[in-house]
N, CA and C atoms as an extended XYZ file, in Angstrom:
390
Properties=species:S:1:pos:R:3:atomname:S:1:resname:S:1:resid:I:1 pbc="F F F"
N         3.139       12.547       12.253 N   UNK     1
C         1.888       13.102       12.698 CA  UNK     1
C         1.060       12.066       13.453 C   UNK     1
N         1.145       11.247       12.892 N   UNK     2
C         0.258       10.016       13.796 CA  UNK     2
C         0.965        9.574       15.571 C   UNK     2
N         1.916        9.893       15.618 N   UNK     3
C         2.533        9.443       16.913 CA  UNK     3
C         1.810       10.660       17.390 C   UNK     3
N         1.548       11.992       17.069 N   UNK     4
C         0.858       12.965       17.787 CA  UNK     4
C        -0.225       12.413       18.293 C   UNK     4
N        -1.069       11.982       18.037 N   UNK     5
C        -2.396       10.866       18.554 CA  UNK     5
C        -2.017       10.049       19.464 C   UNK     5
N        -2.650       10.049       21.159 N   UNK     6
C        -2.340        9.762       22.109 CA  UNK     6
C        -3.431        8.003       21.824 C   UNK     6
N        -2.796        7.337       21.052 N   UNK     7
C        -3.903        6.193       20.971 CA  UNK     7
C        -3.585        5.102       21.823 C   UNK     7
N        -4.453        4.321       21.868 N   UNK     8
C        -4.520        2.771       22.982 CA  UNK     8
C        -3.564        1.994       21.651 C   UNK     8
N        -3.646        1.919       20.890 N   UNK     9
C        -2.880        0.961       19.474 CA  UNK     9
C        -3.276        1.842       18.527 C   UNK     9
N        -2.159        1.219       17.218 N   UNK    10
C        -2.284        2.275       16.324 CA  UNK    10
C        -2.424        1.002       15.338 C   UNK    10
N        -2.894        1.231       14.391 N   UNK    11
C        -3.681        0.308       13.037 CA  UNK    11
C        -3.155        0.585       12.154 C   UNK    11
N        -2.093        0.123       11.596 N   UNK    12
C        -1.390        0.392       10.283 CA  UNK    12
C        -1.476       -0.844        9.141 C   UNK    12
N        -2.604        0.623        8.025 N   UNK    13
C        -3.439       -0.635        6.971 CA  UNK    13
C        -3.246        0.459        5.828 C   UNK    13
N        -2.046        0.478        5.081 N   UNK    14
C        -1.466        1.153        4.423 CA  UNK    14
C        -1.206        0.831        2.874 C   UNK    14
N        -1.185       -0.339        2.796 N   UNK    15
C        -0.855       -1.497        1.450 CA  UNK    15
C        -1.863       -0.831        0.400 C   UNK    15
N        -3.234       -0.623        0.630 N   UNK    16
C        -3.702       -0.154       -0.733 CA  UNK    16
C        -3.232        1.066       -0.868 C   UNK    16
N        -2.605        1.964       -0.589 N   UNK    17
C        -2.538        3.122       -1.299 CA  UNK    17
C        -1.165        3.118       -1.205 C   UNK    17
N        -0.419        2.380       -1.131 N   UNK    18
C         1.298        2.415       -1.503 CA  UNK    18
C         1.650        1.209       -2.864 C   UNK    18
N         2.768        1.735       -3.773 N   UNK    19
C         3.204        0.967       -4.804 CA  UNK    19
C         3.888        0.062       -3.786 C   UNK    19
N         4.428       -1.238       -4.337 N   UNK    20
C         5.583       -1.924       -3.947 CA  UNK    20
C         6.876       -1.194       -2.971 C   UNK    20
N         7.364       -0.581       -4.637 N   UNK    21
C         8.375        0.649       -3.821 CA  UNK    21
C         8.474        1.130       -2.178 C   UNK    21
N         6.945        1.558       -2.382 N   UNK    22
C         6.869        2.323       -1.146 CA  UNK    22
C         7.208        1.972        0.062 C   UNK    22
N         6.167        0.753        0.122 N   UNK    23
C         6.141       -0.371        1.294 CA  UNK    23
C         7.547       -0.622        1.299 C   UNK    23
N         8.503       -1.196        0.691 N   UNK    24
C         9.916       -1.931        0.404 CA  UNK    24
C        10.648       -0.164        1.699 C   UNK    24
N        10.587        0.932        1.175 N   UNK    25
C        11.328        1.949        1.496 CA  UNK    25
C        10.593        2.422        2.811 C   UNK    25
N         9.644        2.646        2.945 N   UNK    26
C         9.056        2.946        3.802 CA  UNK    26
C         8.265        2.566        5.547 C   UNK    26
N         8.179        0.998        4.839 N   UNK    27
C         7.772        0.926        6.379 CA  UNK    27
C         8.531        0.478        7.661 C   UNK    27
N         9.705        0.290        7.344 N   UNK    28
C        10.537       -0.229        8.148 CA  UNK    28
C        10.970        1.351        9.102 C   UNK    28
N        11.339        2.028        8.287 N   UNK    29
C        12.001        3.075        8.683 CA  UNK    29
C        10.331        4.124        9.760 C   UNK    29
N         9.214        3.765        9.060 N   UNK    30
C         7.574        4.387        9.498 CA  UNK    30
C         8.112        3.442       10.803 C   UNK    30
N         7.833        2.591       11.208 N   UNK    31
C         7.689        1.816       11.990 CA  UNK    31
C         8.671        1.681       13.723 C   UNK    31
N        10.010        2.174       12.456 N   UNK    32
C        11.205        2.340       13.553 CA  UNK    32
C        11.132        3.736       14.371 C   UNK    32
N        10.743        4.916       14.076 N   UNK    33
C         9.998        6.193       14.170 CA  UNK    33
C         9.013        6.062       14.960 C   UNK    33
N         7.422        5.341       14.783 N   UNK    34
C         6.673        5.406       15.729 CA  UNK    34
C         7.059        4.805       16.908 C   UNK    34
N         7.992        3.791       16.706 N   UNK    35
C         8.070        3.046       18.447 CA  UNK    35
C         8.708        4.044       18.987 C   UNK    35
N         9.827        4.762       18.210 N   UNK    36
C        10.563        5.714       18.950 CA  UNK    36
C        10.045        6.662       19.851 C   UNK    36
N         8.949        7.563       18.975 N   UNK    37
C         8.041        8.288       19.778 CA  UNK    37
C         6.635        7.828       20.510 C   UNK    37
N         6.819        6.177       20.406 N   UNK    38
C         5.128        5.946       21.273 CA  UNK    38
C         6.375        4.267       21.234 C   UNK    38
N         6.796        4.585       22.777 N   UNK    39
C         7.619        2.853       22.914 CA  UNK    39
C         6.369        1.980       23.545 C   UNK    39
N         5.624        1.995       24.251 N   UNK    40
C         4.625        1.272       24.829 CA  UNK    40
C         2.989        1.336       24.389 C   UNK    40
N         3.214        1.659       23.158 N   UNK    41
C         1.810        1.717       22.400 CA  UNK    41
C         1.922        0.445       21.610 C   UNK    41
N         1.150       -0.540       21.064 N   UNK    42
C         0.721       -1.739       20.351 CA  UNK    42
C         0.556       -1.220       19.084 C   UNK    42
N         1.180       -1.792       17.869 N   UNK    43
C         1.285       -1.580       16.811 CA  UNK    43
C         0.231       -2.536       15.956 C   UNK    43
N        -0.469       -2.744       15.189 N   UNK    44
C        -1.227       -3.646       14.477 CA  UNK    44
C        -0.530       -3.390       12.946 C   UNK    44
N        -0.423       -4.124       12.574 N   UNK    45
C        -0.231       -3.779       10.607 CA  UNK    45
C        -0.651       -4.706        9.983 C   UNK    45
N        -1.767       -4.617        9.118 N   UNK    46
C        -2.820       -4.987        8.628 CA  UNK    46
C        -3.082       -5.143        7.095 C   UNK    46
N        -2.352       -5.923        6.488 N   UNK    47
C        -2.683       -6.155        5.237 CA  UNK    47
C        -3.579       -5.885        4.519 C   UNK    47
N        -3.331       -5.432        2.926 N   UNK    48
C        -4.449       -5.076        2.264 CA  UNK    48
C        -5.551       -6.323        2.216 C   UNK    48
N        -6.524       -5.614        2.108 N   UNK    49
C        -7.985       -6.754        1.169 CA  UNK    49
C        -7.443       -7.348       -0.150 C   UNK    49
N        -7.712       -8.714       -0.019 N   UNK    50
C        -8.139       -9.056       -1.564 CA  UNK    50
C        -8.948       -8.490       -2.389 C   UNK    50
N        -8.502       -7.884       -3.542 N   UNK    51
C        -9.798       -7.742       -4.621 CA  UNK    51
C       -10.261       -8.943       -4.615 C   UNK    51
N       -11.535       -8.183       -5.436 N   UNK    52
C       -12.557       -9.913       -5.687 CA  UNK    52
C       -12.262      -10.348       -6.968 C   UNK    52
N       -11.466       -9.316       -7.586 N   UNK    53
C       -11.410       -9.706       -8.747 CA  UNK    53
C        -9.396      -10.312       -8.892 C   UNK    53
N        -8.742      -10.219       -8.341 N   UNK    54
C        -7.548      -10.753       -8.493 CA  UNK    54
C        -7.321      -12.050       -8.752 C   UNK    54
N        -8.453      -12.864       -8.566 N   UNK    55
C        -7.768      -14.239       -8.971 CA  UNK    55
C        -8.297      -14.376      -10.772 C   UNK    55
N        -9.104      -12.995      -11.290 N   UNK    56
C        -9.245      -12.726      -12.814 CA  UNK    56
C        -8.145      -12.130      -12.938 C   UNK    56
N        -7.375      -11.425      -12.319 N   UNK    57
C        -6.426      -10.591      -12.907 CA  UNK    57
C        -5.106      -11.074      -12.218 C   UNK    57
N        -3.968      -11.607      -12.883 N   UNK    58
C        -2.696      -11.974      -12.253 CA  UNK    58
C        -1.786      -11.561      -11.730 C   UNK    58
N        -1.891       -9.424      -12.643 N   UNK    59
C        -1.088       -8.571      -12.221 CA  UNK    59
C        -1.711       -8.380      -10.847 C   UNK    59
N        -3.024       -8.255      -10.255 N   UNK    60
C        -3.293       -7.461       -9.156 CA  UNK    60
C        -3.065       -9.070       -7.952 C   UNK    60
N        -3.083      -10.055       -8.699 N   UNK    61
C        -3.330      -10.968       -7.268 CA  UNK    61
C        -1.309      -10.762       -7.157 C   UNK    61
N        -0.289      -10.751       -8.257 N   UNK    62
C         0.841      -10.492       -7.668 CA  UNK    62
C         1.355       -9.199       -7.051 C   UNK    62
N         0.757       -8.285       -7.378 N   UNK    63
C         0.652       -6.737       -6.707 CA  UNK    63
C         0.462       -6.974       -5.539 C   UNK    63
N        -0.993       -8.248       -4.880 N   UNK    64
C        -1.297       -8.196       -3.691 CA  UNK    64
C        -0.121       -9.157       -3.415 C   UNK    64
N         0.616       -9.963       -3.461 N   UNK    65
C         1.442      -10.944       -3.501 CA  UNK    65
C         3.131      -10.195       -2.807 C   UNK    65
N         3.160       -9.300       -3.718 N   UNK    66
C         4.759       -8.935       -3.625 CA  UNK    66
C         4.226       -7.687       -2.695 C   UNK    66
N         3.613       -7.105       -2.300 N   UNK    67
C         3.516       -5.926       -1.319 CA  UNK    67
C         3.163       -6.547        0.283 C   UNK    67
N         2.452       -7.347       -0.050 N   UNK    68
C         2.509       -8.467        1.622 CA  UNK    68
C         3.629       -8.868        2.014 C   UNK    68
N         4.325       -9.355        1.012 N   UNK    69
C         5.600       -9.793        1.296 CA  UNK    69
C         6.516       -8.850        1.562 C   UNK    69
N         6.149       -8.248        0.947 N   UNK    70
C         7.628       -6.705        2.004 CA  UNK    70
C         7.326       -6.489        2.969 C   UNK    70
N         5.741       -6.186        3.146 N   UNK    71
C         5.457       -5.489        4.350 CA  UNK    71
C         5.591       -6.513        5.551 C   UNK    71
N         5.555       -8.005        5.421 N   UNK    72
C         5.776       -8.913        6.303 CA  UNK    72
C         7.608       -9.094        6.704 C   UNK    72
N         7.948       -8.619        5.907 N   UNK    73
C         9.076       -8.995        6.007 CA  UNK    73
C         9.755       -7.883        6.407 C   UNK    73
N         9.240       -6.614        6.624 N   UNK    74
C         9.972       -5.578        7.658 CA  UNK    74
C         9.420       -5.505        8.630 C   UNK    74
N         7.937       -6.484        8.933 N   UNK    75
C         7.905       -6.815       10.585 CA  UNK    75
C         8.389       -7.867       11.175 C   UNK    75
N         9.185       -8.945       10.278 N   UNK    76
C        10.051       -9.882       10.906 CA  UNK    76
C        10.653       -9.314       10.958 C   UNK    76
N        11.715       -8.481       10.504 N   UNK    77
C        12.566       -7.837       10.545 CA  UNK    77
C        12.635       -7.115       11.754 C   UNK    77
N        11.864       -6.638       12.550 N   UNK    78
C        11.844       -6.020       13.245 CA  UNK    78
C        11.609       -6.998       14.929 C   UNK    78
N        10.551       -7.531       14.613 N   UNK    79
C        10.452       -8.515       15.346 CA  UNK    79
C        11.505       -9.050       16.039 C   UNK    79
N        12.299       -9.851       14.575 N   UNK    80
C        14.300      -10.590       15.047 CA  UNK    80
C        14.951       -9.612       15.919 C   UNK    80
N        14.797       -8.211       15.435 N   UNK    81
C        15.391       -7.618       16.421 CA  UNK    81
C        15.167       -6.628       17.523 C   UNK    81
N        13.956       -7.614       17.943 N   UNK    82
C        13.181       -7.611       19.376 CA  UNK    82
C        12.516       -6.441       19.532 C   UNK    82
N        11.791       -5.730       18.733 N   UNK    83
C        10.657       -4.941       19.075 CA  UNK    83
C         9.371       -5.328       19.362 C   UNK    83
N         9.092       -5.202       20.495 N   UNK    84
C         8.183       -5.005       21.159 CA  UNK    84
C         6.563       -4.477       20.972 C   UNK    84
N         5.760       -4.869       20.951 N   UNK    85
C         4.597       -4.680       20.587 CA  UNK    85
C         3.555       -4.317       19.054 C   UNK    85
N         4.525       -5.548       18.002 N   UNK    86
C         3.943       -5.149       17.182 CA  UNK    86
C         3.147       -6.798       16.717 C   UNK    86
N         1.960       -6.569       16.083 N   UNK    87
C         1.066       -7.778       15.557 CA  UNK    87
C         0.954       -7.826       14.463 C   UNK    87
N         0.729       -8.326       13.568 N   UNK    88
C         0.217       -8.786       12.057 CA  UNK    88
C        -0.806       -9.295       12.033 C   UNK    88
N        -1.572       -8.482       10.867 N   UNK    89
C        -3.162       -9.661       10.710 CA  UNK    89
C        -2.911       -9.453        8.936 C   UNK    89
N        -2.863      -10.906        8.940 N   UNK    90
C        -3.061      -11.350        7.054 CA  UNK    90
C        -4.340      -10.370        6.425 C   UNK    90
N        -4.414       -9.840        5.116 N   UNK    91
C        -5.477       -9.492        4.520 CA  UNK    91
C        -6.323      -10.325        3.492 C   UNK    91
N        -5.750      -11.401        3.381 N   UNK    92
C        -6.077      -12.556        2.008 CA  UNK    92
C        -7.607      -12.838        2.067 C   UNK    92
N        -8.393      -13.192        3.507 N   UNK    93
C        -9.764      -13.082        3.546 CA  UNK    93
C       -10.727      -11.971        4.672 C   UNK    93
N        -9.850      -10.731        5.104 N   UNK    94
C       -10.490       -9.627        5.851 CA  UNK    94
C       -11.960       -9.799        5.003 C   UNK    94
N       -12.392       -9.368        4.048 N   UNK    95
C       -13.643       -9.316        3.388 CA  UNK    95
C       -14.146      -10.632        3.005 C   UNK    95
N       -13.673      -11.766        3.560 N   UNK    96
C       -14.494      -12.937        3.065 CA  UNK    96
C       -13.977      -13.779        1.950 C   UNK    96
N       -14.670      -15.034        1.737 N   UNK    97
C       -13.891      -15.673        0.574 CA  UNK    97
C       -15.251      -15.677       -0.478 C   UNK    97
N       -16.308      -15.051       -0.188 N   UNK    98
C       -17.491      -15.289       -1.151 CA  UNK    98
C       -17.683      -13.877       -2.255 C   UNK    98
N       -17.137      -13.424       -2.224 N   UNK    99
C       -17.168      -11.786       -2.726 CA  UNK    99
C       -18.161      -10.831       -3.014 C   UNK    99
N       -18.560      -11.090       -1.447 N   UNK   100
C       -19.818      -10.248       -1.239 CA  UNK   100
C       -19.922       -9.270       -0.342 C   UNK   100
N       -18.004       -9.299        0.342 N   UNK   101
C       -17.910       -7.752        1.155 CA  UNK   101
C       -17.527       -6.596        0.352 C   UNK   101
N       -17.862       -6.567       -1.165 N   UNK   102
C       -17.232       -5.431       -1.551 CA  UNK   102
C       -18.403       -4.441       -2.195 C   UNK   102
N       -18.207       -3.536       -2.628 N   UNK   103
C       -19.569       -2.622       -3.082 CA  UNK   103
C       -19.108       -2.808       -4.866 C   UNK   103
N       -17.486       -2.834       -5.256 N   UNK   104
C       -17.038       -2.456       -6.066 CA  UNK   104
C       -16.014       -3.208       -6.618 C   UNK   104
N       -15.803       -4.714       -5.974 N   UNK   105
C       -14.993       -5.609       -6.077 CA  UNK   105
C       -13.776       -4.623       -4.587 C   UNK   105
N       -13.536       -4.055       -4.395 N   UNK   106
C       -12.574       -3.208       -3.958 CA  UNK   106
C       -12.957       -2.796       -2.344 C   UNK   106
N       -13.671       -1.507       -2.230 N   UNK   107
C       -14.001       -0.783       -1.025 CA  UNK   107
C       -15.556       -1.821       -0.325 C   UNK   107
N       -14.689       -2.329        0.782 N   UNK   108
C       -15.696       -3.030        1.784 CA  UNK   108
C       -17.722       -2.518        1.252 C   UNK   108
N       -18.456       -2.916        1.640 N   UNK   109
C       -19.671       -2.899        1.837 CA  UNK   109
C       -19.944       -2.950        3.759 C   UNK   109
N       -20.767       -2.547        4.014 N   UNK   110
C       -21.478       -3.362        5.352 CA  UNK   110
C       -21.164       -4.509        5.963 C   UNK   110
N       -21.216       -5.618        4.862 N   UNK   111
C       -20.763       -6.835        5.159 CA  UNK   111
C       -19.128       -6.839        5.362 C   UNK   111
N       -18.622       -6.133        4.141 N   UNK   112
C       -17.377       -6.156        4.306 CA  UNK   112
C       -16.721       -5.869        5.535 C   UNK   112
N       -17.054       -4.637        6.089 N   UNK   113
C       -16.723       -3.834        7.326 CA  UNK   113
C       -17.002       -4.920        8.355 C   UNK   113
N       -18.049       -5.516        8.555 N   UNK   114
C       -18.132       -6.505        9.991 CA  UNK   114
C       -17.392       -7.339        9.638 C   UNK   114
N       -17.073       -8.148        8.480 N   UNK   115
C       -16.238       -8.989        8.163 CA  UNK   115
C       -14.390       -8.186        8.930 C   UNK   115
N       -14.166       -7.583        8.008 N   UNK   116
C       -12.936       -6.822        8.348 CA  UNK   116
C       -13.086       -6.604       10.565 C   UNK   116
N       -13.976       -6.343       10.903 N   UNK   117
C       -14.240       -6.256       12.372 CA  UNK   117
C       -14.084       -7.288       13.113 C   UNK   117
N       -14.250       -7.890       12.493 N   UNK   118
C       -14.413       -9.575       13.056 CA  UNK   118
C       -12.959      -10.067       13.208 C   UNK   118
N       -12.484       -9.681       11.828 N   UNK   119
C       -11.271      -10.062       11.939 CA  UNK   119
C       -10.357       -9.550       12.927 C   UNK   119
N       -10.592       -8.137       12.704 N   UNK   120
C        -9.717       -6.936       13.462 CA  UNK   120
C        -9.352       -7.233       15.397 C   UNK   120
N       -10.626       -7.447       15.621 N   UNK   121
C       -11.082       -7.983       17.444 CA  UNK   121
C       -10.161       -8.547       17.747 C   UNK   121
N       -10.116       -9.707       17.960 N   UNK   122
C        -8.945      -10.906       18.585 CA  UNK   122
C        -8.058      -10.102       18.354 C   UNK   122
N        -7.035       -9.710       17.706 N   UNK   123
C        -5.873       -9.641       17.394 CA  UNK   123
C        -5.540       -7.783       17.513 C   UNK   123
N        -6.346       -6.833       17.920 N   UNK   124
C        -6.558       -5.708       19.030 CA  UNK   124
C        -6.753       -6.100       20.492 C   UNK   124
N        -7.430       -7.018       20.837 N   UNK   125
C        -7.767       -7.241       22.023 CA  UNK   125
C        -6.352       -8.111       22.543 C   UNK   125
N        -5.661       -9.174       21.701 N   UNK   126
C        -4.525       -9.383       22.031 CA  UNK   126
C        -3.742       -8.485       22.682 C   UNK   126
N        -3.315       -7.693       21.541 N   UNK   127
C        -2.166       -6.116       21.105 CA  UNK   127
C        -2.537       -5.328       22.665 C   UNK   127
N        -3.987       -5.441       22.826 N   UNK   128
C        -4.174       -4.397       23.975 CA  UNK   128
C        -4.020       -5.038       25.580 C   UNK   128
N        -3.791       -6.339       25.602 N   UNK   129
C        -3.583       -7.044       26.303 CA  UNK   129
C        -5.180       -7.437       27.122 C   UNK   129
N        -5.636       -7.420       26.344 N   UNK   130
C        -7.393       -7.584       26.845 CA  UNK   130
C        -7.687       -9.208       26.609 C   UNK   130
């Protein structure tokens, strides 16, 4: 459904709402699909946020740990074998390192969002060749 969307780049920021599993099964094959149907569109894939609270909790900072790592590793994957227009932006500080982009430890704030924007720029404006 998303290749239906005639977009300038497409923003794929998927990590919080997928288990491990998912990401591991899923994005390689998501990924191989959209170029198919959009070959000259710019891909972004965009790592989850840090909770603010993961470096209290060990399960969620390795949750954030082992799901980056798949998802990085089916865009090398892809990369090695020369696809074309896709970028990576780390999520480890999208919201900051002070933990004051979140409303809820979790979902951005105001701050969060320009933070996350800030980040987002350069590395769209790259993708878009701007």
């Amino acid at each position: 459904m998303i290749a239906e969307v005639d977009a300038e780049v497409y923003v794929i920021n998927c990590l919080p709402n997928m288990t491990l599993q998912l990401v591991q099964e899923r994005t390689e094959p998501f990924l191989r699909k959209l170029r198919q149907l959009r070959p000259d569109t710019p891909i972004v894939l965009v790592e989850d946020r840090t909770l603010s609270n993961a470096r209290l909790l060990p399960w969620w900072a390795e949750n954030h740990k082992n799901k980056r790592a798949a998802f990085q590793e089916a865009y090398d994957k892809l990369i090695a074998e020369g696809m074309k227009g896709l970028s990576y932006l780390k999520g480890d500080t999208l919201l900051g390192t002070d933990d004051e982009g979140t409303i809820d430890g979790s979902h951005p704030n105001d701050l969060g969002m320009v933070r996350m924007a800030d980040s987002l720029e350069p590395v769209l404006q790259k993708a878009m060749g701007n």
